[in-house]
C-alpha positions as CSV (number, residue, x, y, z in Angstrom):
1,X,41.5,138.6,57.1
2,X,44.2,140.7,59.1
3,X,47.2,141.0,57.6
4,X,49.9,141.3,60.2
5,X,53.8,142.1,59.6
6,X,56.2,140.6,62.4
7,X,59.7,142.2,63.6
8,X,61.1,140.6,66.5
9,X,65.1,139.8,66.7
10,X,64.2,136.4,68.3
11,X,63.4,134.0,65.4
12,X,61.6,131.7,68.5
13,X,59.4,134.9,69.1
14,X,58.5,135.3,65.2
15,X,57.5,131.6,65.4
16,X,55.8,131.4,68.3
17,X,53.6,134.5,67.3
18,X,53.2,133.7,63.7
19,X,51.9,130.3,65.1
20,X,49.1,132.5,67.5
21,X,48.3,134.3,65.0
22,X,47.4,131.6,62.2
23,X,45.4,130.2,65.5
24,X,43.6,133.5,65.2
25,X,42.7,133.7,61.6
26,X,45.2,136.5,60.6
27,X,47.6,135.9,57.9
28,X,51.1,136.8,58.5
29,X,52.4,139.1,55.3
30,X,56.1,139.2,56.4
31,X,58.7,139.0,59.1
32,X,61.7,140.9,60.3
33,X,64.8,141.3,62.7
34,X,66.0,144.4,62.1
35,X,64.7,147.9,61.5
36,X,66.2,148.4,58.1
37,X,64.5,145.2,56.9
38,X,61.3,146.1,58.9
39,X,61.0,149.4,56.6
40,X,61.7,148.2,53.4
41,X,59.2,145.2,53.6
42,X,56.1,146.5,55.5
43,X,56.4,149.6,52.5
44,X,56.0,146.2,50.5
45,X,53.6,144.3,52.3
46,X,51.0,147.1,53.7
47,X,49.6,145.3,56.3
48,X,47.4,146.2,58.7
49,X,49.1,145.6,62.1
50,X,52.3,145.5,63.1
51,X,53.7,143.9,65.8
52,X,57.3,145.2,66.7
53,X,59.8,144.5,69.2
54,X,60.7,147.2,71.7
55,X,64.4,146.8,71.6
56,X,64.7,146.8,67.2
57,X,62.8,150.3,67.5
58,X,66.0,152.7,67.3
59,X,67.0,154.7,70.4
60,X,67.1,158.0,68.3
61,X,63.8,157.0,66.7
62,X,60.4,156.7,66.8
63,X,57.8,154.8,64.9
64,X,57.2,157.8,62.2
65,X,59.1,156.4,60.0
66,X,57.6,153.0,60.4
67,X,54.0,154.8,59.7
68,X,55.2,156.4,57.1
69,X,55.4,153.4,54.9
70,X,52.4,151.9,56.2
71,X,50.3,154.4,58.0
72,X,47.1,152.3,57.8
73,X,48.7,149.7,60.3
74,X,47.8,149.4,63.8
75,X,51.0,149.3,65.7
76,X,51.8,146.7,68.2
77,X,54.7,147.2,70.6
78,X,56.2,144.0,72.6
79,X,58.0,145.0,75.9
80,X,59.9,142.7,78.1
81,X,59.4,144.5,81.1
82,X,56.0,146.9,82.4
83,X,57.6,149.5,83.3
84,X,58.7,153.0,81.5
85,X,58.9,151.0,79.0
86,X,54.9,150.9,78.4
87,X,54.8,155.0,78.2
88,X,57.3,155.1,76.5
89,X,56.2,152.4,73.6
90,X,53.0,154.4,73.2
91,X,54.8,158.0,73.5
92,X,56.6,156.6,70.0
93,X,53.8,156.2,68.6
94,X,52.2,152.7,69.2
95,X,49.1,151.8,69.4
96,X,49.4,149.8,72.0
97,X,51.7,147.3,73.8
98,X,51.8,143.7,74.7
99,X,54.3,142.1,77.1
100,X,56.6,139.4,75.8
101,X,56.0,137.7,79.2
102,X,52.4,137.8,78.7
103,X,50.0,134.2,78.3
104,X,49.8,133.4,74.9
105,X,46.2,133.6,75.5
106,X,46.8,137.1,76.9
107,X,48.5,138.0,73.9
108,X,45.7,137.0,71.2
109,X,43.3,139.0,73.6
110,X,45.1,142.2,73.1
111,X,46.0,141.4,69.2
112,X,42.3,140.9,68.9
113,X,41.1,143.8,71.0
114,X,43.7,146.0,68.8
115,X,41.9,144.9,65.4
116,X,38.7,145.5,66.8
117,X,39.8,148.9,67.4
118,X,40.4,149.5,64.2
119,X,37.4,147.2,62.1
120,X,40.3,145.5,60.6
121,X,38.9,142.1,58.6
């Protein structure tokens, strides 16, 4: 089973993807709404994605730190617009983007094609 670590500032978003993701067979290992938080608990929970909100990643940062503690983890940036935004999610290091404005059947497409990527079970 997938073990997935959330960080999104929108407690609706957490539960709305935490919800998909159950629908998907992939166990969710922790949440988050803040970067400091994000740190200290994926170095806890090692999952094997993570699935991070744009706007909590900080402006002077990029995701090394975040692969530092689990640098296993397939990286998942959501984006609320397509735009430079997309370049500049995987230019920090993601593996790959989903749009918050995306279907939620659009959205388990990608979180599955991103595990199948990777041969995560």
């Amino acid at each position: 089973m997938t073990r997935v670590f959330l960080a999104d500032g929108q407690s609706e978003a957490r539960s709305a993807l935490q919800l998909l993701l159950l629908d998907l067979k992939m166990e969710v290992v922790g949440e988050a709404a803040d970067w400091p938080t994000i740190l200290a608990q994926t170095a806890k929970a090692q999952p094997d994605m993570v699935v991070v909100e744009w706007a909590l990643i900080p402006q002077d940062s990029s995701l090394l730190a975040l692969r530092a503690t689990c640098p296993a983890a397939v990286v998942i940036v959501l984006i609320s617009h397509l735009d430079a935004r997309q370049q500049a999610a995987l230019s920090a290091g993601a593996d790959s983007f989903i749009s918050k404005d995306e279907t939620p059947d659009r959205v388990a497409e990608r979180l599955l094609a991103a595990v199948a990527t990777v041969r995560i079970y």
